[in-house]
DRENDO-1510 file (C-alpha; in Angstrom, 1 decimal, always signed):
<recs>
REC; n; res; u; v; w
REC; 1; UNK; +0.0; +0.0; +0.0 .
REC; 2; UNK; +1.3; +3.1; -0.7 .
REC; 3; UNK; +0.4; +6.5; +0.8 .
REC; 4; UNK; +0.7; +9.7; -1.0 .
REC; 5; UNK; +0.1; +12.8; +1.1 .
REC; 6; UNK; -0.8; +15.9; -1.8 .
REC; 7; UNK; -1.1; +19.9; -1.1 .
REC; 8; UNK; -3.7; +21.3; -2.6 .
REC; 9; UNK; -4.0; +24.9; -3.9 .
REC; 10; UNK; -7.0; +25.8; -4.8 .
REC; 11; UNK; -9.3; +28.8; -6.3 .
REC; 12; UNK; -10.2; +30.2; -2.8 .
REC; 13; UNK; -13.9; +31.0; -3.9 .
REC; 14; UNK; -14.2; +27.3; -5.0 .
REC; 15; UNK; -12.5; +25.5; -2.2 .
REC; 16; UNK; -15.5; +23.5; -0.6 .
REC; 17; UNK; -16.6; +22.5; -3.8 .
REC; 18; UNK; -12.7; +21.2; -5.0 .
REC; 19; UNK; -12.5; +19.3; -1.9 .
REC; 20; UNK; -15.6; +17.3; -2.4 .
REC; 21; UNK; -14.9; +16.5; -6.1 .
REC; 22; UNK; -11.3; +15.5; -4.4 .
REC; 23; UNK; -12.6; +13.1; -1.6 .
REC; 24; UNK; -15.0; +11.8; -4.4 .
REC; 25; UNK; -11.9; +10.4; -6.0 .
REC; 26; UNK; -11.1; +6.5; -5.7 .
REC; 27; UNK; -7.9; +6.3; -3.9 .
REC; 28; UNK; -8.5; +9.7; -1.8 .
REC; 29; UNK; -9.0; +8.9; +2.3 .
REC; 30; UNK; -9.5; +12.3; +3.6 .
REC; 31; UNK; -9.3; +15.2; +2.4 .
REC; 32; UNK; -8.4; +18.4; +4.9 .
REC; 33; UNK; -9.5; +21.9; +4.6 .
REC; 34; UNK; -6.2; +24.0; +6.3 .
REC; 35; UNK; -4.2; +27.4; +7.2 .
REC; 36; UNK; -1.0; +28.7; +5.7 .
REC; 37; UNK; +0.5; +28.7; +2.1 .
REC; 38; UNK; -1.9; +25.6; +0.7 .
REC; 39; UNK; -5.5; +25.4; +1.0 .
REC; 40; UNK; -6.4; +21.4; +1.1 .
REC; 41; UNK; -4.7; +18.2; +2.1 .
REC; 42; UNK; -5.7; +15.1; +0.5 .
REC; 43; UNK; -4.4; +11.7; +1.9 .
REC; 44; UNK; -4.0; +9.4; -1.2 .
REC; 45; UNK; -3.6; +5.6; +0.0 .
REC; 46; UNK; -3.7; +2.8; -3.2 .
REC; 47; UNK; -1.8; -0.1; -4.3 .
REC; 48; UNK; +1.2; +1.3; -6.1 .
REC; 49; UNK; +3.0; +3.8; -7.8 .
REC; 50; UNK; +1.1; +3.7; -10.7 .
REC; 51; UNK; -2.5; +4.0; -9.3 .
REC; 52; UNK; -0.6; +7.3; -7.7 .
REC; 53; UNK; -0.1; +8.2; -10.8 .
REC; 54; UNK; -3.7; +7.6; -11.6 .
REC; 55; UNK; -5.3; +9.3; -8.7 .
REC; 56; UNK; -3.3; +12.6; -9.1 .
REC; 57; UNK; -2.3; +13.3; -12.6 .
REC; 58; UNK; -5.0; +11.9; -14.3 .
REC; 59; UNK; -8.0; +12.6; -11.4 .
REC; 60; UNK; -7.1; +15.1; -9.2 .
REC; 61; UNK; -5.4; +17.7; -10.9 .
REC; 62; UNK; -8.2; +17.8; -13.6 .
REC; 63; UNK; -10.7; +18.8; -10.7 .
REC; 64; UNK; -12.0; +22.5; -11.6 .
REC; 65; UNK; -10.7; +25.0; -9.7 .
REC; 66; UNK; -6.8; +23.2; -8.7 .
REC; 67; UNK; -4.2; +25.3; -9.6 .
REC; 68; UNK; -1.4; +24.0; -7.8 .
REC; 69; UNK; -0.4; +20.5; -6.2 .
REC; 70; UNK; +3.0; +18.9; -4.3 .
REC; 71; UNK; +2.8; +15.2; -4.0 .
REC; 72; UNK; +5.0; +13.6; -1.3 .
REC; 73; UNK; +5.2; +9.7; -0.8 .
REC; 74; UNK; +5.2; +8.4; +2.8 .
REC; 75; UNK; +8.3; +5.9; +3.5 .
REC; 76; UNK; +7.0; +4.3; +6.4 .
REC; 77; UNK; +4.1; +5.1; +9.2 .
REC; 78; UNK; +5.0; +5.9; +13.1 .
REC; 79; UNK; +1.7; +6.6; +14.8 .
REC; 80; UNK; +0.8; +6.9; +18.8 .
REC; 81; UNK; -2.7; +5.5; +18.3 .
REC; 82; UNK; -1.0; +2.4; +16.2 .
REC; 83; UNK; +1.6; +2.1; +19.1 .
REC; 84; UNK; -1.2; +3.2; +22.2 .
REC; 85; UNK; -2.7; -0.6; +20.5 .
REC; 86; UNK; +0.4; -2.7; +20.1 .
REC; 87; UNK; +0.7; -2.1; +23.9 .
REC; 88; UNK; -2.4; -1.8; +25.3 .
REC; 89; UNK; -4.0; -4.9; +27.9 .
REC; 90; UNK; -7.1; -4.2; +27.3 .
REC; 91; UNK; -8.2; -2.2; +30.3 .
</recs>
């Protein structure tokens, strides 16, 4: 599985509606409206690099009102809530 983690910036005045075309997407797992220099990020997670490909180039930056996007590919996962589980008895 491979998780792509995209910023998103979008035509301000169009924003809602590009992230629900974006979460609309097969291969998109959230999508997140935020502050600062991008507008949206959108947590790709599919089977390889090509369906990447697939999700973002040929999907996601069609979407009207995307003007700009940064993909970044996740290496590996560290989580609390995933180690919180591995160690937890139960109580």
């Amino acid at each position: 599985m491979i998780t792509a983690i995209v910023f998103v910036k979008a035509d301000v005045a169009r924003i809602p509606e590009v992230a629900q075309q974006i979460a609309a997407l097969d291969g998109v797992s959230e999508v997140y409206s935020v502050t600062g220099t991008i507008d949206l990020i959108v947590m790709v997670r599919v089977r390889d690099t090509d369906a990447v490909a697939g999700v973002i180039a040929d999907h996601l930056n069609k979407v009207p009102g995307v003007t700009e996007t940064e993909t970044h590919i996740a290496f590996r996962t560290f989580s609390s809530h995933d180690l919180d589980a591995a160690f937890s008895l139960g109580l």
